[in-house]
N, CA, C and O atoms as a printed pandas DataFrame, in Angstrom:
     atom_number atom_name residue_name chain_id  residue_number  x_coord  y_coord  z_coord
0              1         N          UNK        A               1   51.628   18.325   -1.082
1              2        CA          UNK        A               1   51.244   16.954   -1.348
2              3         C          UNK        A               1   52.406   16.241   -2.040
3              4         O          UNK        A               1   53.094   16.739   -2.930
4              5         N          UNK        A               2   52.534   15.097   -1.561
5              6        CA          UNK        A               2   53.305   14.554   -2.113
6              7         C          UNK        A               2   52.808   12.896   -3.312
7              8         O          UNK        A               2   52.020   12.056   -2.877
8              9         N          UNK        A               3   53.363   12.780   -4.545
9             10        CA          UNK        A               3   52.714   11.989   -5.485
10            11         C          UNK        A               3   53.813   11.123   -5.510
11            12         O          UNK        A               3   54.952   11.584   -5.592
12            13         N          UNK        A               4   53.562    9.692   -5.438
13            14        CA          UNK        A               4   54.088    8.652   -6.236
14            15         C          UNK        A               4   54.017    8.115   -7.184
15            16         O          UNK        A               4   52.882    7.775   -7.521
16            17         N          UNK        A               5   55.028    7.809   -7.978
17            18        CA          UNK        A               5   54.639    7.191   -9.348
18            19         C          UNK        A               5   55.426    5.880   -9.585
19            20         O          UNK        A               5   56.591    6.071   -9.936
20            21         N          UNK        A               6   55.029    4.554   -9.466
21            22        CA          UNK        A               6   55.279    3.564   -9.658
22            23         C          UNK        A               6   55.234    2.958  -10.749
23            24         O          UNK        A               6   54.164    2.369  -10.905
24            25         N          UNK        A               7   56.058    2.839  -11.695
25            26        CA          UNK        A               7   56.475    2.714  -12.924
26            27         C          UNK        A               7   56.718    1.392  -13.326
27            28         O          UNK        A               7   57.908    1.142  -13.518
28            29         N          UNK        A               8   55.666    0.180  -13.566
29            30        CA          UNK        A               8   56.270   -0.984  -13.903
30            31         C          UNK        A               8   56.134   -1.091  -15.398
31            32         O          UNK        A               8   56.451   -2.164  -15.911
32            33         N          UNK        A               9   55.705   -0.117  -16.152
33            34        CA          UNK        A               9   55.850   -0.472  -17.568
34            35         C          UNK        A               9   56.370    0.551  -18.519
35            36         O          UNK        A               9   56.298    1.780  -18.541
36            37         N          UNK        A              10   56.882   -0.282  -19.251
37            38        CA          UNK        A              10   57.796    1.088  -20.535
38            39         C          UNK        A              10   56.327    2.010  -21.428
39            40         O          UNK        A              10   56.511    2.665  -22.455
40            41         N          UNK        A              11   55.343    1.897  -20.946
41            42        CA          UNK        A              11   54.477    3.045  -21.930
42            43         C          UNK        A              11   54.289    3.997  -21.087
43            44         O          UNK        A              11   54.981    4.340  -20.128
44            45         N          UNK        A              12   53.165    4.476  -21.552
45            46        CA          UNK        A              12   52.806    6.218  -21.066
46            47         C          UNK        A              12   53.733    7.243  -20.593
47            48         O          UNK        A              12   53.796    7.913  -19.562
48            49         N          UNK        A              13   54.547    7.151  -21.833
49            50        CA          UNK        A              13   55.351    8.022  -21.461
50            51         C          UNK        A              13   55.502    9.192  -21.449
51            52         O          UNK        A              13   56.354    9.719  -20.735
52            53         N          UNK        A              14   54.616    9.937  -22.331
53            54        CA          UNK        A              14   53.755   10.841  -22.516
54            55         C          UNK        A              14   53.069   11.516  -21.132
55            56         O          UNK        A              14   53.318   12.637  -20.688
56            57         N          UNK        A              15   51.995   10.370  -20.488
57            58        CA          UNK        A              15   50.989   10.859  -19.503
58            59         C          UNK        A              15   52.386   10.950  -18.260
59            60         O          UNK        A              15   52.331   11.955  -17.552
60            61         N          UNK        A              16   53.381   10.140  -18.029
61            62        CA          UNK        A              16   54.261   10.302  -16.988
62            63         C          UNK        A              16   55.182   11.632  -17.086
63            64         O          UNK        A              16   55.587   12.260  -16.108
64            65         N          UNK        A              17   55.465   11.980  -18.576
65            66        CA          UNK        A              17   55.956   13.361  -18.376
66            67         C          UNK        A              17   54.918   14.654  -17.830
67            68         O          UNK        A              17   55.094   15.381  -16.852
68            69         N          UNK        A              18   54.066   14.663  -18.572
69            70        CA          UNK        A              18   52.893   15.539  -18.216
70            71         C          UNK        A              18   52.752   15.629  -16.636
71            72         O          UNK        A              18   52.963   16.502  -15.793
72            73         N          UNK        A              19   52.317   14.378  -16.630
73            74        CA          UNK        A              19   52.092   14.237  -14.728
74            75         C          UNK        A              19   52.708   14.734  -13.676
75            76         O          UNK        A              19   52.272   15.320  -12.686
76            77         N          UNK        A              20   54.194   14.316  -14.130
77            78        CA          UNK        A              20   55.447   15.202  -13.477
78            79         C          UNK        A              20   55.394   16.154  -13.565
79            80         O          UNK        A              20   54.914   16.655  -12.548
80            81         N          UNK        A              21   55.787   17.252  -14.737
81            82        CA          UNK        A              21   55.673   18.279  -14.950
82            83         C          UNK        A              21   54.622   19.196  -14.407
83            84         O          UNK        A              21   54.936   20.321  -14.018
84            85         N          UNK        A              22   53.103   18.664  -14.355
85            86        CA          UNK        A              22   52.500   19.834  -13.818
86            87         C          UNK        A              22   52.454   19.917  -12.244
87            88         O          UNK        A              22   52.424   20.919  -11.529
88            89         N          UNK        A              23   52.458   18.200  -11.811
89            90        CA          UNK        A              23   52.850   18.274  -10.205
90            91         C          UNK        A              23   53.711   18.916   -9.537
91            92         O          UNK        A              23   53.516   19.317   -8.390
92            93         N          UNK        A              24   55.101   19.131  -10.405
93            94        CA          UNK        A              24   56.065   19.560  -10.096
94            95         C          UNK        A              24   55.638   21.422  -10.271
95            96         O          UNK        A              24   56.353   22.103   -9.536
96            97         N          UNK        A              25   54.961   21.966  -10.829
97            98        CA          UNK        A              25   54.852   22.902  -11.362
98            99         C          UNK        A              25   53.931   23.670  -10.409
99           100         O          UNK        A              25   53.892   24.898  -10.340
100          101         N          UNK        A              26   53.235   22.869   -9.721
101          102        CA          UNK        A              26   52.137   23.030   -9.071
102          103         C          UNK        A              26   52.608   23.449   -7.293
103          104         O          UNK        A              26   52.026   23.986   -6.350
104          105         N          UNK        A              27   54.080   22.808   -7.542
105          106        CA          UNK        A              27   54.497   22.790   -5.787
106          107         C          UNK        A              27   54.560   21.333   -5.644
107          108         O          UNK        A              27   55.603   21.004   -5.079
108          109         N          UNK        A              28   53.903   20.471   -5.919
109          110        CA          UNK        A              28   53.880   18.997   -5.418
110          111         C          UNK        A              28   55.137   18.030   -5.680
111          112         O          UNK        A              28   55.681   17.875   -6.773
112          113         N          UNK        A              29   55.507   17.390   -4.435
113          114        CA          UNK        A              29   56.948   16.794   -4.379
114          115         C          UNK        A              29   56.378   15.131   -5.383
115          116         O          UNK        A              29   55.377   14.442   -5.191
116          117         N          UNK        A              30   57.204   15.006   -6.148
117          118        CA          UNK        A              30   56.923   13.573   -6.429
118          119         C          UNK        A              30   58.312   12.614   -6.452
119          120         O          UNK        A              30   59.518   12.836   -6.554
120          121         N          UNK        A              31   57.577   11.586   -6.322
121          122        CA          UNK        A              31   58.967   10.434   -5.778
122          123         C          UNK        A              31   58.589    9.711   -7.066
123          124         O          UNK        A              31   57.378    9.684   -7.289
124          125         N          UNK        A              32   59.348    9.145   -7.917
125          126        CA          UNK        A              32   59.193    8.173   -9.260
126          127         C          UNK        A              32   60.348    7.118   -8.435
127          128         O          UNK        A              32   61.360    7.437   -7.811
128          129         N          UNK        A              33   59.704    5.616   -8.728
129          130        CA          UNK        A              33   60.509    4.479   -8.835
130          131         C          UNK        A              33   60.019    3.829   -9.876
131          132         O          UNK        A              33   58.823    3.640  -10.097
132          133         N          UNK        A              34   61.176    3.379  -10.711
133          134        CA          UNK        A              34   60.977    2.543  -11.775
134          135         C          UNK        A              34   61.533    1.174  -11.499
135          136         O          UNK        A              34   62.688    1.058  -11.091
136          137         N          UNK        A              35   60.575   -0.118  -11.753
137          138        CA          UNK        A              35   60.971   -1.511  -11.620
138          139         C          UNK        A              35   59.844   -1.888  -12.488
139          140         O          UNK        A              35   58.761   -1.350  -12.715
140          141         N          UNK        A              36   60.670   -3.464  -13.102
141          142        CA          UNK        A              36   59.963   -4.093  -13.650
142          143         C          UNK        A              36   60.319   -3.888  -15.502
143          144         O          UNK        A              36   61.484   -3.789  -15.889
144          145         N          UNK        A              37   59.552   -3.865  -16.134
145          146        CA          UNK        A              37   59.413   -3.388  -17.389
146          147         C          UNK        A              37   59.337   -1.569  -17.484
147          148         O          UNK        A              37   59.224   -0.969  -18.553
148          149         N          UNK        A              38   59.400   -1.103  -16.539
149          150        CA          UNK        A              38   59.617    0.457  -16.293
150          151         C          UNK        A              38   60.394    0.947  -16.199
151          152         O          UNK        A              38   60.536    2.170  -16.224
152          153         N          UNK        A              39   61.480   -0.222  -16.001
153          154        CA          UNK        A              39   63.354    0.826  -16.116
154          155         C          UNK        A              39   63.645    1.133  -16.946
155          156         O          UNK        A              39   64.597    1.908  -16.857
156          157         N          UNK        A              40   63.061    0.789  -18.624
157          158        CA          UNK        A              40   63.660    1.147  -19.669
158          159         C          UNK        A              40   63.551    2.870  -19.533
159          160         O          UNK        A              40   64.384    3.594  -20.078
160          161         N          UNK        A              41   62.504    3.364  -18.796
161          162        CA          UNK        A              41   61.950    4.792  -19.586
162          163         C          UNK        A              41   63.722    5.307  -18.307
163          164         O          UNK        A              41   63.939    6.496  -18.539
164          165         N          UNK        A              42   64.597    4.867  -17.435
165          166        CA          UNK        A              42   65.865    5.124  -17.177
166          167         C          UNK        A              42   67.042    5.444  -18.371
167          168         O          UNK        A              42   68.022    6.166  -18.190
168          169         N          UNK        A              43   66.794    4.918  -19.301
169          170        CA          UNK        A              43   67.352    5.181  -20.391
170          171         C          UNK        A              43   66.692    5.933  -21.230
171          172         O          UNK        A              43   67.487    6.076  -22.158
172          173         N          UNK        A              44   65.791    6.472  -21.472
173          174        CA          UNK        A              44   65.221    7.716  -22.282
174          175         C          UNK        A              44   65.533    8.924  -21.462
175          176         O          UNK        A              44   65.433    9.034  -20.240
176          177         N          UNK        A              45   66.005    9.985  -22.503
177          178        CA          UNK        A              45   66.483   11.245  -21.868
178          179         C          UNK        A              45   65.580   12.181  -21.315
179          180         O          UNK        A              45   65.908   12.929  -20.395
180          181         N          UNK        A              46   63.962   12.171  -22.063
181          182        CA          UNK        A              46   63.197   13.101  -21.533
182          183         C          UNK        A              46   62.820   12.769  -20.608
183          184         O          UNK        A              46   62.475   13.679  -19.854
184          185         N          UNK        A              47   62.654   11.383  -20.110
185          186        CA          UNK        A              47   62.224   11.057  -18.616
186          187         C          UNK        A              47   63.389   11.209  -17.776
187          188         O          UNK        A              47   63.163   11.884  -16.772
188          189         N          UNK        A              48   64.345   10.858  -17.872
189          190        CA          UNK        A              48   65.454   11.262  -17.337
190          191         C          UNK        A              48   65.371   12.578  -16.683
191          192         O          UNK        A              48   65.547   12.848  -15.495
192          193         N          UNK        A              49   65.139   13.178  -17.449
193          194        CA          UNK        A              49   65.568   15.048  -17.198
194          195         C          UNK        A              49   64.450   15.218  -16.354
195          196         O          UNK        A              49   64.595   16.275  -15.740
196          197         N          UNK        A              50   62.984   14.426  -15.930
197          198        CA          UNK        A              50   61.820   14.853  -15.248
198          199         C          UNK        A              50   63.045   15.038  -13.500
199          200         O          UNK        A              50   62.927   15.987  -12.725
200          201         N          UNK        A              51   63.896   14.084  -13.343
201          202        CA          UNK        A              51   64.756   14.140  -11.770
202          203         C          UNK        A              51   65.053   15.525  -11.430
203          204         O          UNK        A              51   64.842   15.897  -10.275
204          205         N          UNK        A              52   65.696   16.644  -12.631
205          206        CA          UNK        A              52   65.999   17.965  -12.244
206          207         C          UNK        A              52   64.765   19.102  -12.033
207          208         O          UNK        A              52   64.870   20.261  -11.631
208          209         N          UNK        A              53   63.625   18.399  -12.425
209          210        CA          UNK        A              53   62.463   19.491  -11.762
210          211         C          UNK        A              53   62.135   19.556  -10.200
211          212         O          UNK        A              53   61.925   18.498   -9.607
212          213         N          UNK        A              54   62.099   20.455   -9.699
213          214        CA          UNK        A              54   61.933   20.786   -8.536
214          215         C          UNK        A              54   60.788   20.101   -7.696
215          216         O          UNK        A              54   59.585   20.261   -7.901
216          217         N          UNK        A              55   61.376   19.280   -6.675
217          218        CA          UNK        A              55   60.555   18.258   -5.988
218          219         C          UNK        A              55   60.560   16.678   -6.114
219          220         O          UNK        A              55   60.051   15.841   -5.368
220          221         N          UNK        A              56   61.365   16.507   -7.408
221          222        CA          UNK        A              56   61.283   15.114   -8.071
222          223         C          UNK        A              56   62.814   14.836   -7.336
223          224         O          UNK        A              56   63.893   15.366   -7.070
224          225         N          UNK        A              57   61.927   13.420   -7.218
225          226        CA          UNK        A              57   63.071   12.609   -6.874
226          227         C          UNK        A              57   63.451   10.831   -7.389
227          228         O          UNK        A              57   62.985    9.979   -6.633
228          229         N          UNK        A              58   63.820   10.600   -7.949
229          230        CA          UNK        A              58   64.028    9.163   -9.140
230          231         C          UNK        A              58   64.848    8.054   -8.584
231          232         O          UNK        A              58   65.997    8.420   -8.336
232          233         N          UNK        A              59   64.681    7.221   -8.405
233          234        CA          UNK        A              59   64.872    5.790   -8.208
234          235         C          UNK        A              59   64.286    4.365   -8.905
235          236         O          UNK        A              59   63.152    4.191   -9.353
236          237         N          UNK        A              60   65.644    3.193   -8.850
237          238        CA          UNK        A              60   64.813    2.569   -9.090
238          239         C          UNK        A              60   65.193    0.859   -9.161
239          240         O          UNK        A              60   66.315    0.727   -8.672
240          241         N          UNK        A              61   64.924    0.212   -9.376
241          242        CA          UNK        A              61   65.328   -1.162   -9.110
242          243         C          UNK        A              61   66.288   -2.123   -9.919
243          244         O          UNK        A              61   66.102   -2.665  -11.009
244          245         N          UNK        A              62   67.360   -2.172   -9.069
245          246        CA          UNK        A              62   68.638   -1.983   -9.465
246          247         C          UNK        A              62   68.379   -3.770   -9.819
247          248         O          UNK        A              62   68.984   -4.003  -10.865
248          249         N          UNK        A              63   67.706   -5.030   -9.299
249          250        CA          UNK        A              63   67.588   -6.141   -9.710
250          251         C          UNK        A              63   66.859   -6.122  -10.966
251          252         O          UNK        A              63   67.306   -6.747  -11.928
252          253         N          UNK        A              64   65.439   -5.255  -11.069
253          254        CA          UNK        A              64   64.970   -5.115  -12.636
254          255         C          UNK        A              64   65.548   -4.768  -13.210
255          256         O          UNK        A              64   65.375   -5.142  -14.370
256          257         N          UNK        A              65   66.714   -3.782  -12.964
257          258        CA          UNK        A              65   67.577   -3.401  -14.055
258          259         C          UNK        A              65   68.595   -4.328  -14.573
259          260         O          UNK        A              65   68.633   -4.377  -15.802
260          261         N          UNK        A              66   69.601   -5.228  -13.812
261          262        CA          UNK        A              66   70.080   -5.826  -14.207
262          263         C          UNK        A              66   69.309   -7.066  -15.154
263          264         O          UNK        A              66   69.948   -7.488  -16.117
264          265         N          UNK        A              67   67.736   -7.727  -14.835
265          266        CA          UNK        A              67   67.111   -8.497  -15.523
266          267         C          UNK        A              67   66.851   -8.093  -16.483
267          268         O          UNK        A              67   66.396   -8.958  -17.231
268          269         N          UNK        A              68   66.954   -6.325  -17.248
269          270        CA          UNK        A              68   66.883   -6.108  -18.432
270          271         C          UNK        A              68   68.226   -5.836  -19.146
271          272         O          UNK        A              68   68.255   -5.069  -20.109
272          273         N          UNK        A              69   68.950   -6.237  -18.849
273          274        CA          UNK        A              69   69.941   -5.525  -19.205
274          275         C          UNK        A              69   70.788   -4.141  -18.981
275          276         O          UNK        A              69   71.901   -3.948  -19.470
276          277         N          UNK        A              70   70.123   -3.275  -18.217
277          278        CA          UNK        A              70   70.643   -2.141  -17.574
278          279         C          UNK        A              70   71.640   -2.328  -16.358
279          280         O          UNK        A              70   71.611   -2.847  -15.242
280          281         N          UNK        A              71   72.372   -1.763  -17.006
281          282        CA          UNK        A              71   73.975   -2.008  -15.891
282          283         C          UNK        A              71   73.987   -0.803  -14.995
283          284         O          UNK        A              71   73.372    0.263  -14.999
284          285         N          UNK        A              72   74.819   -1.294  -14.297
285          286        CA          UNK        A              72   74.851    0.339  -13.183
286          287         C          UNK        A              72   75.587    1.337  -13.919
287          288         O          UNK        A              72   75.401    2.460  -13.450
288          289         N          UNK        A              73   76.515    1.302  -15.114
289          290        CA          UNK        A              73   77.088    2.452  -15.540
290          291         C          UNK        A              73   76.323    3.027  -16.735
291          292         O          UNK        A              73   76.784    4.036  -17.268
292          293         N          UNK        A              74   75.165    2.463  -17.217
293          294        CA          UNK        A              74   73.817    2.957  -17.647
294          295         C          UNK        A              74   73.114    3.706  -17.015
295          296         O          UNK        A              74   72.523    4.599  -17.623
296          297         N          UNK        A              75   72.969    3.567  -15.606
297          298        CA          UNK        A              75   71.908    4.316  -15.054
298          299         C          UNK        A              75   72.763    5.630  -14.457
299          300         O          UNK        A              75   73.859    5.708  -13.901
300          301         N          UNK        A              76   71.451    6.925  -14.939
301          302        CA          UNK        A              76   71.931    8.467  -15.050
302          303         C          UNK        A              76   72.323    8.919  -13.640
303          304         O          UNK        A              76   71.867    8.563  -12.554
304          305         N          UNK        A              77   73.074    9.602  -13.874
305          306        CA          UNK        A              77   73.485   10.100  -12.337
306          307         C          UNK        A              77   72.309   10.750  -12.053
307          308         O          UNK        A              77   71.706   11.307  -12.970
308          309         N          UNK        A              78   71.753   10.773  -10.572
309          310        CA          UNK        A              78   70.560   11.496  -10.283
310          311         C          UNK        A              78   69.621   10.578  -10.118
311          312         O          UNK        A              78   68.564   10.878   -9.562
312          313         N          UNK        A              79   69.875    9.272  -10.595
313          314        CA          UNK        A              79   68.733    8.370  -10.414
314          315         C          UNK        A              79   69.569    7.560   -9.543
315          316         O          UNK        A              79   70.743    7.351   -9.848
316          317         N          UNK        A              80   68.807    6.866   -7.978
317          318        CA          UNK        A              80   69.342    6.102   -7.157
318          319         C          UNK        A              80   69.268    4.553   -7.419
319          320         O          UNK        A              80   68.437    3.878   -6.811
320          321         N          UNK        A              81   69.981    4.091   -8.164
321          322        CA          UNK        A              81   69.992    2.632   -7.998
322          323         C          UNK        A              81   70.090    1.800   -6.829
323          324         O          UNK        A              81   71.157    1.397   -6.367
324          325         N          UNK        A              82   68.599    1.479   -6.219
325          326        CA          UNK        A              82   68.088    1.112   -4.785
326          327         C          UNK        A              82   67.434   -0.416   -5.324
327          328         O          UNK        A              82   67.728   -1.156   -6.263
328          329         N          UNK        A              83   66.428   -0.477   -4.259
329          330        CA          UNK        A              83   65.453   -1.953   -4.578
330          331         C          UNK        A              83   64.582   -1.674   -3.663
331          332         O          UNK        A              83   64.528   -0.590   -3.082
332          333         N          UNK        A              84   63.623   -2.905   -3.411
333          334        CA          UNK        A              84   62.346   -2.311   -3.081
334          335         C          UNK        A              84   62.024   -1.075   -1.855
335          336         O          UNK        A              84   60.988   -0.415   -1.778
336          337         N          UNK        A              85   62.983   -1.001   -1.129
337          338        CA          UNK        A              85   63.281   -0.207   -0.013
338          339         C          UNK        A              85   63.132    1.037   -0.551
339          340         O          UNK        A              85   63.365    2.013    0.162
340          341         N          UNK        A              86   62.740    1.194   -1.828
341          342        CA          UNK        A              86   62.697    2.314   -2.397
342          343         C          UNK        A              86   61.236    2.678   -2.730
343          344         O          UNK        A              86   60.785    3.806   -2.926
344          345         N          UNK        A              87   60.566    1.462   -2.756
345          346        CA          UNK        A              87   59.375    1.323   -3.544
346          347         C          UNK        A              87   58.243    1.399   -1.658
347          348         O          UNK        A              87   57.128    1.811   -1.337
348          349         N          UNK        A              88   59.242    0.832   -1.045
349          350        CA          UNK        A              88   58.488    0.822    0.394
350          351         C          UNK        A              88   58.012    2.460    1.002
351          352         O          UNK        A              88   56.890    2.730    1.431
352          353         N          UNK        A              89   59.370    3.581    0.889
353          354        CA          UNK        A              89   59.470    4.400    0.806
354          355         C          UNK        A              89   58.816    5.443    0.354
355          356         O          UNK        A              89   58.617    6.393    1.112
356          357         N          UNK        A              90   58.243    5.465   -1.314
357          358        CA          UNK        A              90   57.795    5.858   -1.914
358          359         C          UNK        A              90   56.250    5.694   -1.456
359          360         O          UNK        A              90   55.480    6.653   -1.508
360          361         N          UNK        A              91   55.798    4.253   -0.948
361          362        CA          UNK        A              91   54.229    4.484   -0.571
362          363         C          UNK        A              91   53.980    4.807    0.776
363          364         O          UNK        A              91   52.934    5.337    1.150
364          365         N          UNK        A              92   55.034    4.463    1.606
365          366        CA          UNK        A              92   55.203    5.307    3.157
366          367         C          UNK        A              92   54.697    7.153    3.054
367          368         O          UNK        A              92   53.799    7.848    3.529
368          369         N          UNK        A              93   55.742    7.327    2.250
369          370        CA          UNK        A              93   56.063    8.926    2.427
370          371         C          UNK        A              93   55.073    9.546    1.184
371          372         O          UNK        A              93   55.292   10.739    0.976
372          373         N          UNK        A              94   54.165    9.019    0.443
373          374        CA          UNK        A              94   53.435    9.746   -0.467
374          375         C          UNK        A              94   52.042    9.914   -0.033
375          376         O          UNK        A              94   51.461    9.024    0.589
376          377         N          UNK        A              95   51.511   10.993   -0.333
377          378        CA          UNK        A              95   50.012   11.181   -0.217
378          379         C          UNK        A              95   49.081   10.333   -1.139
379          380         O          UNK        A              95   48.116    9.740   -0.657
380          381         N          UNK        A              96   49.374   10.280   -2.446
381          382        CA          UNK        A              96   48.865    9.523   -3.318
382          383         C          UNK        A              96   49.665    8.653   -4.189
383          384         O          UNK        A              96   50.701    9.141   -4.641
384          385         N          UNK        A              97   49.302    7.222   -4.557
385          386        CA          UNK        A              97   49.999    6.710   -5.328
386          387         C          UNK        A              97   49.451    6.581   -6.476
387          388         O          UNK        A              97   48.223    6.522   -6.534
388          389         N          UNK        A              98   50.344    6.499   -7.805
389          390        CA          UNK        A              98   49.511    6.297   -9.094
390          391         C          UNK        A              98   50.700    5.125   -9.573
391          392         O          UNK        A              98   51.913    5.269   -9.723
392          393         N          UNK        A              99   50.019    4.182   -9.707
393          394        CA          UNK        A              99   50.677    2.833  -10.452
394          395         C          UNK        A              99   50.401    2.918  -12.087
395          396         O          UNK        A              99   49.365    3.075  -12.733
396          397         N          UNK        A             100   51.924    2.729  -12.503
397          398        CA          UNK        A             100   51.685    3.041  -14.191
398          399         C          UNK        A             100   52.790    1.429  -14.403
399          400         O          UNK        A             100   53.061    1.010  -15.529
């Protein structure tokens, strides 16, 4: 199964690590895009590090980022600085989506 996680806000950051982690743990591929008020958690390291678990894959919106201030030499290697083509992607190719 594959999980999406659509990330338009800087909270739950908590329930988004968890989520990852056991999906990932479980076998389940998950795709994270962050836009909106959700790119900040691009700059926190523990969400960051969710990209190297097995199955995860991180992207995220390279126009929200610049509207917050996130530059492209901010954003972590491993995370694809894309735009919505990413977000199109993510609900194409997922079994379930969870909007956070």
């Amino acid at each position: 199964m594959t999980i999406g996680l659509l990330v338009t806000r800087d909270t739950f950051k908590a329930e988004l690590i968890g989520l990852t982690k056991s999906a990932s743990a479980k076998g389940h591929d998950v795709i994270f895009f962050m836009m909106d008020d959700g790119i900040r958690h691009s700059q926190d390291p523990e969400i960051v590090a969710l990209k190297d678990l097995k199955g995860v894959t991180m992207s995220l919106c390279d126009h929200s980022a610049k509207l917050r201030g996130v530059t492209e030499n901010m954003i972590p290697k491993g995370i694809t600085a894309g735009s919505q083509y990413q977000n199109a992607v993510l609900n194409q190719d997922s079994d379930r989506v969870i909007f956070i």
